[in-house]
C-alpha positions as a Markdown table, in Angstrom:
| # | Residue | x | y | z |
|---|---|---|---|---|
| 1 | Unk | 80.2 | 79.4 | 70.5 |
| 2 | Unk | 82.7 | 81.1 | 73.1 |
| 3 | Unk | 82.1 | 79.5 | 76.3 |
| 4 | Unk | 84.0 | 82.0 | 79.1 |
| 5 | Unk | 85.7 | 79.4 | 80.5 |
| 6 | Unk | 88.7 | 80.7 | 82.7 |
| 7 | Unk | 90.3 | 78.0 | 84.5 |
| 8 | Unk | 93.9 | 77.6 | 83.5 |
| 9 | Unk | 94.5 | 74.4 | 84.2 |
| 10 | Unk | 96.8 | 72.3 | 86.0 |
| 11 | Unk | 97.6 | 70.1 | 83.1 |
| 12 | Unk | 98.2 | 72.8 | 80.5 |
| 13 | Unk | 100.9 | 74.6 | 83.4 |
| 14 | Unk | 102.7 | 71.6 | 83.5 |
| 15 | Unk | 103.0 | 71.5 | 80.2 |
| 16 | Unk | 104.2 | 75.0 | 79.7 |
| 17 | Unk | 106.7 | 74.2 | 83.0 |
| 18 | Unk | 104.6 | 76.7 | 85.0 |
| 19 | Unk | 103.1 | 74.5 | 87.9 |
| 20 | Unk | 104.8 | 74.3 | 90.7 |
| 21 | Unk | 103.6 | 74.0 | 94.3 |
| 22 | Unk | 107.4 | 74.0 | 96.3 |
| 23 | Unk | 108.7 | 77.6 | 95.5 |
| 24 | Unk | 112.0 | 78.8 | 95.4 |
| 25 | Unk | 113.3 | 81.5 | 98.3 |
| 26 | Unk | 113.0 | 84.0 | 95.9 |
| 27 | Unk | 109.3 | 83.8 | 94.4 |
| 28 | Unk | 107.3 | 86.2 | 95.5 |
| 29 | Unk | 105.5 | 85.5 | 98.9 |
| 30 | Unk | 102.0 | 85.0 | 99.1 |
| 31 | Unk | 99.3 | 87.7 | 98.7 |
| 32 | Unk | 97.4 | 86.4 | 101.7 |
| 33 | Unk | 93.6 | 86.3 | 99.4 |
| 34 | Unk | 90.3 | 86.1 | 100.7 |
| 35 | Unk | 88.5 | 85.5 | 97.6 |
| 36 | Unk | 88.5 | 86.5 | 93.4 |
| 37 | Unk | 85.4 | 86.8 | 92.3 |
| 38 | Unk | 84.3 | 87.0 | 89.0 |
| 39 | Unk | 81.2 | 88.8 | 87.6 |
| 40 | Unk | 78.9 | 87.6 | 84.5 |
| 41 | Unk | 81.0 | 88.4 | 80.9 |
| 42 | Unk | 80.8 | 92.2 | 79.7 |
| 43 | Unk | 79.6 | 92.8 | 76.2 |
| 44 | Unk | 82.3 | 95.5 | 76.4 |
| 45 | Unk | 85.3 | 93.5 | 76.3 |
| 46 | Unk | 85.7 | 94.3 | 79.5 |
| 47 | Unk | 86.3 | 91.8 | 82.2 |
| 48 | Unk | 85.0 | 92.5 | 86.0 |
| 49 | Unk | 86.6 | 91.3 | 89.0 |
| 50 | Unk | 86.9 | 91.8 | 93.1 |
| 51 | Unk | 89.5 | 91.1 | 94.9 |
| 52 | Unk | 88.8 | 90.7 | 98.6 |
| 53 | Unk | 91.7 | 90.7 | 101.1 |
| 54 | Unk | 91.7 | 90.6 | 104.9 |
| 55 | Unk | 94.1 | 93.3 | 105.9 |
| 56 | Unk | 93.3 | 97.2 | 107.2 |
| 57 | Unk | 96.8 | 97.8 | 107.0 |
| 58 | Unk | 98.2 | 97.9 | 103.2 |
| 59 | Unk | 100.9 | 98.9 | 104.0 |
| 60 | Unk | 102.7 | 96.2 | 106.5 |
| 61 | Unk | 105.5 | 95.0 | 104.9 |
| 62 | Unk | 106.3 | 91.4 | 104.2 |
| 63 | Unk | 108.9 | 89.3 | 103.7 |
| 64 | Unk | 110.6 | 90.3 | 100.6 |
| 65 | Unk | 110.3 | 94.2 | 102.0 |
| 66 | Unk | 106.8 | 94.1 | 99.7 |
| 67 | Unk | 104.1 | 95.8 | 101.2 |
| 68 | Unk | 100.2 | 94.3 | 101.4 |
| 69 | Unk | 99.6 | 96.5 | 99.0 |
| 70 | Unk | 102.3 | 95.6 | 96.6 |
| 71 | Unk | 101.4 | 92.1 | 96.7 |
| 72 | Unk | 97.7 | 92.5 | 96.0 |
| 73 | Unk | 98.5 | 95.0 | 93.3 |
| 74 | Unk | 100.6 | 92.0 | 91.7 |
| 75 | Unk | 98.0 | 89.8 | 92.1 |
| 76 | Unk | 95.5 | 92.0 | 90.0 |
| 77 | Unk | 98.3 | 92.4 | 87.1 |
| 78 | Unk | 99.3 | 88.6 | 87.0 |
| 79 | Unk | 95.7 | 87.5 | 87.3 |
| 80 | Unk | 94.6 | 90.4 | 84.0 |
| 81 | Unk | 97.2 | 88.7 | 81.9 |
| 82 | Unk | 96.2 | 85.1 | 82.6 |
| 83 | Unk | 92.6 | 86.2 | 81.3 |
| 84 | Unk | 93.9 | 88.2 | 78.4 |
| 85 | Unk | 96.0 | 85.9 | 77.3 |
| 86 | Unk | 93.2 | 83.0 | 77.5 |
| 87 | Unk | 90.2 | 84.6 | 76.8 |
| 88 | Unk | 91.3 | 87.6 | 74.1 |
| 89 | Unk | 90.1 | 88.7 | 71.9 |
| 90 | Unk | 87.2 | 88.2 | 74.3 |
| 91 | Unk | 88.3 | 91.0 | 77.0 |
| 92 | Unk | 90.4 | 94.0 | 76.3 |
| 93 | Unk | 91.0 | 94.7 | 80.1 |
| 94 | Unk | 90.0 | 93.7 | 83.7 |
| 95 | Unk | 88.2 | 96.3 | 86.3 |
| 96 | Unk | 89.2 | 95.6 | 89.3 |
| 97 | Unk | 87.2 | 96.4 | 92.6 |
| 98 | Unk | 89.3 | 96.1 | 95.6 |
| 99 | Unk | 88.3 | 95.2 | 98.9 |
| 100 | Unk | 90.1 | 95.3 | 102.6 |
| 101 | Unk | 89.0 | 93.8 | 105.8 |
| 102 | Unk | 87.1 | 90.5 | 104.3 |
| 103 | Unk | 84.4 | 92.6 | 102.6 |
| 104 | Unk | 84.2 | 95.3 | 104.8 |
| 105 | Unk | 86.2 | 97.9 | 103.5 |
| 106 | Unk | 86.1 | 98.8 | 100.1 |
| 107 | Unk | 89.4 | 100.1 | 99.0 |
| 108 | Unk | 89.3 | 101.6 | 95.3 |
| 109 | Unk | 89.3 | 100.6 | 91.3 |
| 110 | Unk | 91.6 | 99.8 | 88.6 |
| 111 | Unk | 91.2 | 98.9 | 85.6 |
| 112 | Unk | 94.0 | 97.1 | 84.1 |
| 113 | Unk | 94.2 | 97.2 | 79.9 |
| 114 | Unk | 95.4 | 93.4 | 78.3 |
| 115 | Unk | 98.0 | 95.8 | 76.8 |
| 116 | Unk | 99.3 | 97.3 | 80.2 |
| 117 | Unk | 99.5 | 93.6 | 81.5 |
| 118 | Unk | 101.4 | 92.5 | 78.4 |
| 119 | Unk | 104.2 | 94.9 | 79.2 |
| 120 | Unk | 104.5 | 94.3 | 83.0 |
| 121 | Unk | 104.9 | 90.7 | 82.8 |
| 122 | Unk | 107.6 | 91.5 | 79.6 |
| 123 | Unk | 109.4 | 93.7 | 82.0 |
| 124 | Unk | 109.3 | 91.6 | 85.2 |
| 125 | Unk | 109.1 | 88.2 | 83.6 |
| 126 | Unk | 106.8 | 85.1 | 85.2 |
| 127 | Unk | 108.1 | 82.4 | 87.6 |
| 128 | Unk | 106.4 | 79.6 | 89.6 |
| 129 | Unk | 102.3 | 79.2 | 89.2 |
| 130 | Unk | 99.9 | 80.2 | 92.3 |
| 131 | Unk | 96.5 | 78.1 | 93.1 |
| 132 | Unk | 94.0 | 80.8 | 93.2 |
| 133 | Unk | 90.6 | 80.0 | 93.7 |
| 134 | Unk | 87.9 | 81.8 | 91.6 |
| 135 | Unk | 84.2 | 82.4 | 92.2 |
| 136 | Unk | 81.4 | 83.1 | 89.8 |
| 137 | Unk | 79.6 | 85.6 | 91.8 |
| 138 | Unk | 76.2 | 84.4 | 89.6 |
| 139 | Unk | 76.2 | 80.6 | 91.0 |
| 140 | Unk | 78.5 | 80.3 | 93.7 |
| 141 | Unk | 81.0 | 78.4 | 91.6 |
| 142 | Unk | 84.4 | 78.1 | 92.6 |
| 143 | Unk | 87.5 | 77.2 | 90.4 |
| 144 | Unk | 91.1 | 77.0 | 90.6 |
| 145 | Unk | 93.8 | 78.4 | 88.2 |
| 146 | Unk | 97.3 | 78.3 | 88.3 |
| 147 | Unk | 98.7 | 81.5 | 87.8 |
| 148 | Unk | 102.0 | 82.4 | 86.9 |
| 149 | Unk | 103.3 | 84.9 | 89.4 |
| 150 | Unk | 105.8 | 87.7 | 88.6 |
| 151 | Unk | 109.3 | 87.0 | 88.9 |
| 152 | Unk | 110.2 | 90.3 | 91.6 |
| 153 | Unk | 113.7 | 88.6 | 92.9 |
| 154 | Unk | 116.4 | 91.6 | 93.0 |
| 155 | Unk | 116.6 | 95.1 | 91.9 |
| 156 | Unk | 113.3 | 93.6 | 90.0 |
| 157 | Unk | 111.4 | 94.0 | 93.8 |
| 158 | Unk | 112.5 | 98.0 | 93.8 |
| 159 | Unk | 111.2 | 98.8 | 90.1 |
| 160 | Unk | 107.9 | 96.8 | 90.9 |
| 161 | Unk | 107.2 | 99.3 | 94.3 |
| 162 | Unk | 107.8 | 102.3 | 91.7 |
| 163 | Unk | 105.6 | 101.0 | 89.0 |
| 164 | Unk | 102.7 | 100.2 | 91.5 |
| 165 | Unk | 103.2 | 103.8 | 93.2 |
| 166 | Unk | 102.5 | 105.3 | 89.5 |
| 167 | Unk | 99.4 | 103.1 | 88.8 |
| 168 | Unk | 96.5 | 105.5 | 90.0 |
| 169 | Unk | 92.7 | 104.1 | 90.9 |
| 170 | Unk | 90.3 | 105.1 | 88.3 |
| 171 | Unk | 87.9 | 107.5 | 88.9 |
| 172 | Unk | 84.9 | 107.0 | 90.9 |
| 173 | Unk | 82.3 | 109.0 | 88.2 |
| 174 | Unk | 83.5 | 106.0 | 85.6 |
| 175 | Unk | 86.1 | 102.8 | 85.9 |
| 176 | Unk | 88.2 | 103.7 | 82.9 |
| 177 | Unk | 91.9 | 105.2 | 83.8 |
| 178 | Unk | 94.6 | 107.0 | 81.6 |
| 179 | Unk | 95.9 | 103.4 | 81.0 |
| 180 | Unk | 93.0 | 101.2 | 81.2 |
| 181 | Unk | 90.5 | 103.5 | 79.2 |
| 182 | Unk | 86.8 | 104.3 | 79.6 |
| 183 | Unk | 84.5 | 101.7 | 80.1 |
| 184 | Unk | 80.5 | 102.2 | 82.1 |
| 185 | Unk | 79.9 | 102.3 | 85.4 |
| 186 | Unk | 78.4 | 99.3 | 86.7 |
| 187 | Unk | 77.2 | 99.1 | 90.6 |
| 188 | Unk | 79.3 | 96.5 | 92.2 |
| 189 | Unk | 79.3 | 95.4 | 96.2 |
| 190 | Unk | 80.2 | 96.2 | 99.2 |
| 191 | Unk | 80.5 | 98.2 | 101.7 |
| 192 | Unk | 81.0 | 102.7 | 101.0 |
| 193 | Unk | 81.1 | 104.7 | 98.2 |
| 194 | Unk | 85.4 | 104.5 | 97.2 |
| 195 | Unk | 87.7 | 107.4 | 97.1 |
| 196 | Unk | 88.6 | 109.2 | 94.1 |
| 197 | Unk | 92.4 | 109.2 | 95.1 |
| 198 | Unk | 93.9 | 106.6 | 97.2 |
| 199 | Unk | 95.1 | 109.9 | 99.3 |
| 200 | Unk | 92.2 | 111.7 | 100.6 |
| 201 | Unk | 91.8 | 115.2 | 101.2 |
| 202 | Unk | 88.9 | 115.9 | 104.0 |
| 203 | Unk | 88.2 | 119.8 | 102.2 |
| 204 | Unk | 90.4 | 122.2 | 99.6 |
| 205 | Unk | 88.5 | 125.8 | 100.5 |
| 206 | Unk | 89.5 | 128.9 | 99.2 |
| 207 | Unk | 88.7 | 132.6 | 101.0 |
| 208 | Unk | 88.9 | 135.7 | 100.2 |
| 209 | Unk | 92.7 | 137.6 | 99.4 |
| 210 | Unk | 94.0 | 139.1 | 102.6 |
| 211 | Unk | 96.5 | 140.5 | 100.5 |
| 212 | Unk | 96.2 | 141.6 | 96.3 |
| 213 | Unk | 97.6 | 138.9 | 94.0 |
| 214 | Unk | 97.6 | 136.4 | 97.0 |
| 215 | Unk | 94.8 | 133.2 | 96.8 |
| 216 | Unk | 94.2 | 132.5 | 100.5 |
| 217 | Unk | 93.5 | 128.7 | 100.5 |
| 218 | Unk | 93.2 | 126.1 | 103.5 |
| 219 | Unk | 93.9 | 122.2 | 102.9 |
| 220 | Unk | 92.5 | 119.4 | 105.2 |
| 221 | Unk | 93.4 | 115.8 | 104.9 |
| 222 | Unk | 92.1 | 112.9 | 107.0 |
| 223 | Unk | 95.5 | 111.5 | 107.8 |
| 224 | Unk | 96.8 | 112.0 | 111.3 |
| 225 | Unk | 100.3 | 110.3 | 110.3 |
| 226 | Unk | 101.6 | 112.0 | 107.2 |
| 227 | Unk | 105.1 | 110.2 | 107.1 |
| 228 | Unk | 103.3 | 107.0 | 106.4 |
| 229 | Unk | 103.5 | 105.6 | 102.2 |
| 230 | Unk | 100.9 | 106.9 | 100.1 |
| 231 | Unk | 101.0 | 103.9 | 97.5 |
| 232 | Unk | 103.1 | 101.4 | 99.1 |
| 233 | Unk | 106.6 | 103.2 | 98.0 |
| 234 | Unk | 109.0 | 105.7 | 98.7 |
| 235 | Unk | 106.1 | 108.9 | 98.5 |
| 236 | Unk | 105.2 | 109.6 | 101.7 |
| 237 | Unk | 101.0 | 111.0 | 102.0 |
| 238 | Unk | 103.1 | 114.4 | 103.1 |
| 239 | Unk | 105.0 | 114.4 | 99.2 |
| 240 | Unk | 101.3 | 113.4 | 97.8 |
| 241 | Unk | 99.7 | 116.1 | 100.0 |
| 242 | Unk | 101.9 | 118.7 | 98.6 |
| 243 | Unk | 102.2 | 117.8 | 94.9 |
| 244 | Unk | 97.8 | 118.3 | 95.0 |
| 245 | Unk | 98.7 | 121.8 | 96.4 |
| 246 | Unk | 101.1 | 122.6 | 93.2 |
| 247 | Unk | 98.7 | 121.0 | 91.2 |
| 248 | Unk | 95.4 | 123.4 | 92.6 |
| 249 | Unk | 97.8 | 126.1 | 92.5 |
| 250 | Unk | 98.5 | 125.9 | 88.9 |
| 251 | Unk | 94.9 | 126.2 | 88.5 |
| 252 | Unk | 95.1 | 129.8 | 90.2 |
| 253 | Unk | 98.2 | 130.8 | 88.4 |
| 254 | Unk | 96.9 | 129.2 | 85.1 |
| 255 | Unk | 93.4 | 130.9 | 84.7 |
| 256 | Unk | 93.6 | 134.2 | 87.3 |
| 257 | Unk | 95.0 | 137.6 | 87.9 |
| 258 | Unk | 97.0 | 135.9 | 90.7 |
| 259 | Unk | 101.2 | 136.2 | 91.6 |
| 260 | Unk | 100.9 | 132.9 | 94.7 |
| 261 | Unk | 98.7 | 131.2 | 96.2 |
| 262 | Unk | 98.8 | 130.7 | 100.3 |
| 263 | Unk | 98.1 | 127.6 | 101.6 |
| 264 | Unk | 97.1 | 126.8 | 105.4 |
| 265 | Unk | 98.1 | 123.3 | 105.3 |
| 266 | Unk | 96.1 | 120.8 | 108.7 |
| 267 | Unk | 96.2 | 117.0 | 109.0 |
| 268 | Unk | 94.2 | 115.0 | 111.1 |
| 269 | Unk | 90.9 | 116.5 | 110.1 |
| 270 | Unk | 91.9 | 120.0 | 111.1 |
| 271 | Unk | 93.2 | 119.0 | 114.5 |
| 272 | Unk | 97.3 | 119.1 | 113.1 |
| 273 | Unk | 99.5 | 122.1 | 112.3 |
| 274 | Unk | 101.0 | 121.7 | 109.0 |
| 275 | Unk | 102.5 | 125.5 | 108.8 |
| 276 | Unk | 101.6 | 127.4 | 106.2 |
| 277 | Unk | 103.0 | 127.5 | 102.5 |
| 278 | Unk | 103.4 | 130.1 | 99.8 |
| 279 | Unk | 103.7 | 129.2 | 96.7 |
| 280 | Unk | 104.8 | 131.7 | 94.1 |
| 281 | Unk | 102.9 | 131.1 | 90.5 |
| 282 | Unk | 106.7 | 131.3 | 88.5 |
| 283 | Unk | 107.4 | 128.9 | 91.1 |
| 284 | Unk | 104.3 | 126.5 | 90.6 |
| 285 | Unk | 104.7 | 126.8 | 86.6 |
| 286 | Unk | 108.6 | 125.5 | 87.1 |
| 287 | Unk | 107.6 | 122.6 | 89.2 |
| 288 | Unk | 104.5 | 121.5 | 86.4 |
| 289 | Unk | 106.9 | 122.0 | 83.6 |
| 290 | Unk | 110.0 | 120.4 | 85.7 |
| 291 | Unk | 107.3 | 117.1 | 86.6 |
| 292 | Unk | 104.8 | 117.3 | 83.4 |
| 293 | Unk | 101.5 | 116.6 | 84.2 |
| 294 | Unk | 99.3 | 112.9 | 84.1 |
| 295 | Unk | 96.0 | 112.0 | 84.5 |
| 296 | Unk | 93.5 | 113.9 | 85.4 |
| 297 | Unk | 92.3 | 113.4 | 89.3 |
| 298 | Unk | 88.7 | 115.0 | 90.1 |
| 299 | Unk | 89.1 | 117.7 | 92.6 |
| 300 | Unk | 86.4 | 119.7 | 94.5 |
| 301 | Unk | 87.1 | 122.9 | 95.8 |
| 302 | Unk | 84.8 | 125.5 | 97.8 |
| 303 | Unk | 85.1 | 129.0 | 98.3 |
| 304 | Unk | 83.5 | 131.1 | 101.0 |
| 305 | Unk | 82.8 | 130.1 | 104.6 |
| 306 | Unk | 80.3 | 128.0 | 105.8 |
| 307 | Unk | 78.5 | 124.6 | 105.3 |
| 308 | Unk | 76.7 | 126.0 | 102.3 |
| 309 | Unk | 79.9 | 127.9 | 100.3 |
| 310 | Unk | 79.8 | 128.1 | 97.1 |
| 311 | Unk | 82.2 | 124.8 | 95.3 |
| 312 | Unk | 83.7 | 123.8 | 91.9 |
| 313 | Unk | 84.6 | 120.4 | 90.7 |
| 314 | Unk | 87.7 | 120.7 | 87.9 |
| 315 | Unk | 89.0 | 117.8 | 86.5 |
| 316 | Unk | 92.8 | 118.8 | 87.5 |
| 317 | Unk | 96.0 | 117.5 | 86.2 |
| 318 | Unk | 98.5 | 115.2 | 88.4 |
| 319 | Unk | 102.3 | 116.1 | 88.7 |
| 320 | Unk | 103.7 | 113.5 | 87.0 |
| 321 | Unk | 106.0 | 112.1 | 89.7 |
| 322 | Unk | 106.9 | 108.7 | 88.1 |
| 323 | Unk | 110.4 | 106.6 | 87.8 |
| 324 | Unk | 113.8 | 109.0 | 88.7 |
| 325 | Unk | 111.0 | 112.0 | 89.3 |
| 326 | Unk | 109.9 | 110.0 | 93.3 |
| 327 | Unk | 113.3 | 110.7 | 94.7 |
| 328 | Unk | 113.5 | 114.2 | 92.7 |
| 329 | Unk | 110.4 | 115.0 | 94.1 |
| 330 | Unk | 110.8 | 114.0 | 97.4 |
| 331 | Unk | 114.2 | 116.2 | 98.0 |
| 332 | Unk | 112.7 | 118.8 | 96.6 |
| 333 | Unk | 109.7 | 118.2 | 99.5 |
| 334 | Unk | 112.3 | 118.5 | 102.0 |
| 335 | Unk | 113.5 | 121.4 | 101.0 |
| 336 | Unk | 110.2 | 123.5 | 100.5 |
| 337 | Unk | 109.4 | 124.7 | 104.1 |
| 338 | Unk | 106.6 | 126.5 | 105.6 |
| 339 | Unk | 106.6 | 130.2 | 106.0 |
| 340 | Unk | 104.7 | 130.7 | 109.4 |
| 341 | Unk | 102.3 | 128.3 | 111.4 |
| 342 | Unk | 98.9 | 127.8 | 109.6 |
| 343 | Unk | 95.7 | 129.8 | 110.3 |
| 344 | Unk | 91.8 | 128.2 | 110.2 |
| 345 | Unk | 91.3 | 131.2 | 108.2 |
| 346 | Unk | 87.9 | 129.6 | 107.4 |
| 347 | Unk | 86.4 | 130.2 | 110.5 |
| 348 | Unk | 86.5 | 134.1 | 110.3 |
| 349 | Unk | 83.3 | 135.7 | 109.6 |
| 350 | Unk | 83.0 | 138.2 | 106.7 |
C-alpha cells in the first residue's frame, strides 16, 4: 500500500548532489518561512498545503532585487515539484493557501499543476537543497525535506518576476485556475474570507447615460498608493487597475447598444481623484485583440444608486498582459490620460 510519505531525505540529496547547507552568492536567498503545513492526502490527486509567512509587506525587496512575494511564490513552485516528482502518480497538483503575518492574514490561493511545476524548474533549472520543515496539520508532526531551490542567478532573476506576475490566485468560488485545473472547495484556516484578485477593487457601479451611447461607470479600489507592484513586478496596481476597466468595458461594447464607456476612476476607498477616463468601444476592441484575453477573473458589478442597487456577477476575461506584453502595456498606460477630474456620480439622486 502507498504510504504518503513526503520527506526527501538527506541521504537520497546527497546522493543526487543536491544537499548542501553552505550556498553559493548566487542561490537564491532565503524565503524567511513560518511553517508548511500539510493536510490529510486528497482522494483527488490533489495535494493541499499552507504556507505561512511573517511579513505584511510582500512586496519589500530582498537581496537579489526579489521581492517577499517572489520568494514565497518560489517556494510554493519548488516545493509542488518535490511532491510530484515523489509522490506521482499519487497527486496531480498542489493547492496552495497562503498566509501573511504568522497566521493572521490570509493572502490568497494557487493551485500549482505537477505539469506547470515540471516546466518551471526545466526553464529555471535547480541548484543547492533548502531544509524545510513540514507539519502534518492532523498530528502535529514535523519533518524536514531538502528541497532543491531554483537556480534564479542572472537574467534568470528578471524572467522569474515576469512569470510570477502572470501566475494569477484561483478563484475563491473553487481552487482550480486556468493552469492548475478544477478541483472542490475544501474549508481551510485562518483568518478572512481571500480575495478573488490579488488587486482588489472596493465597488465597479454603473449609472445611468448622461449622454446616448455613453456607459457612465464609477471604479473604487482600496489602494491609497497606486504606484506600488501589483504582483511583485514591473505592473504597477495603476496598470492592473486600468486593464479591469478595458476588460468591464469590453463587456459594454461586446453585448450593448453602446459607442464608450466613461469611467470615474477613485483610489483610496473613494477619498482619491483618479480623473476620469473615456474609453471609446473601437478603442477597447483594439486593446482586447492587441493583448488577447486569459483567464477568467469573477467581477461584480452594480447598477443604480444606493446600498440596495441592483448587481451582476460575470465571469469576465483578463487582458492577457504576459512576457513582452508588461512593458507594452505599461507605455501604453502612460500614454492613456484622463479627460477631466472624476465625478461621485453615484451619489446623485434620480
Amino acid at each position: 500500500m502507498f504510504k504518503p510519505s513526503l520527506t526527501i531525505s538527506a541521504s537520497i540529496c546527497a546522493a543526487l548532489g543536491l544537499l548542501s547547507i553552505t550556498q553559493p552568492a548566487w542561490s537564491r536567498p532565503s524565503a524567511n518561512i513560518t511553517a508548511i503545513q500539510i493536510e490529510p492526502m486528497q482522494r483527488n490527486g490533489q495535494e493541499q498545503l499552507t504556507l505561512i509567512v511573517p511579513d505584511r509587506n510582500l512586496y519589500n525587496g530582498s537581496s537579489g532585487a526579489l521581492s517577499r512575494y517572489n520568494l514565497h511564490m518560489a517556494k510554493m513552485f519548488e516545493v509542488t515539484f518535490a511532491h510530484c516528482d515523489q509522490l506521482r502518480p499519487h497527486i496531480q497538483q498542489v493547492r496552495w493557501q497562503y498566509v501573511g503575518d504568522n497566521g493572521d492574514l490570509n493572502l490568497d490561493q494557487f493551485s500549482i499543476n505537477c505539469e506547470l511545476a515540471q516546466e518551471v524548474v526545466d526553464t529555471y533549472g535547480l541548484t543547492n537543497s533548502e531544509p524545510t520543515t513540514m507539519t502534518y496539520r492532523a498530528t502535529g508532526t514535523k519533518t524536514v525535506e531538502y528541497i532543491p531551490t531554483l537556480n534564479l542567478r542572472g537574467d534568470r532573476l528578471a524572467r522569474f518576476q515576469d512569470t510570477v506576475q502572470q501566475f494569477r490566485p484561483a478563484p475563491s468560488s473553487g481552487f482550480g485556475s486556468a493552469i492548475g485545473g478544477e478541483s472542490e472547495p475544501v474549508s481551510i484556516a485562518p483568518a478572512t474570507t481571500p480575495t478573488d484578485t490579488t488587486v482588489p477593487v472596493a465597488s465597479i457601479r454603473f449609472l445611468p447615460a448622461s449622454q446616448g451611447g455613453q456607459a457612465r461607470g464609477i471604479f473604487i479600489v482600496p489602494d491609497r498608493d497606486t504606484a506600488r507592484s501589483a504582483y511583485g513586478g514591473s505592473l504597477r496596481r495603476y496598470d492592473v487597475h486600468l486593464a479591469k476597466m478595458f476588460e468591464v468595458a469590453n463587456l459594454y461594447c461586446s453585448t450593448n447598444d453602446w459607442q464608450s464607456v466613461e469611467w470615474n476612476y477613485f483610489a483610496g476607498n473613494g477619498d482619491i481623484n483618479m480623473g476620469r477616463f473615456v474609453m471609446g468601444c473601437n478603442l477597447v476592441r483594439d486593446v482586447v485583440n492587441a493583448y488577447g484575453q486569459g483567464r477568467k477573473e469573477r467581477t461584480v458589478i452594480r447598477f443604480g444608486y444606493g446600498n440596495n442597487a441592483a448587481q451582476e456577477t460575470h465571469n469576465l476575461p483578463v487582458l492577457n498582459i504576459t512576457g513582452d506584453k508588461i512593458p507594452k502595456f505599461i507605455n501604453f498606460a502612460k500614454r492613456f490620460q484622463p479627460v477631466g477630474v472624476a465625478q461621485r456620480v453615484d451619489a446623485e439622486r434620480r
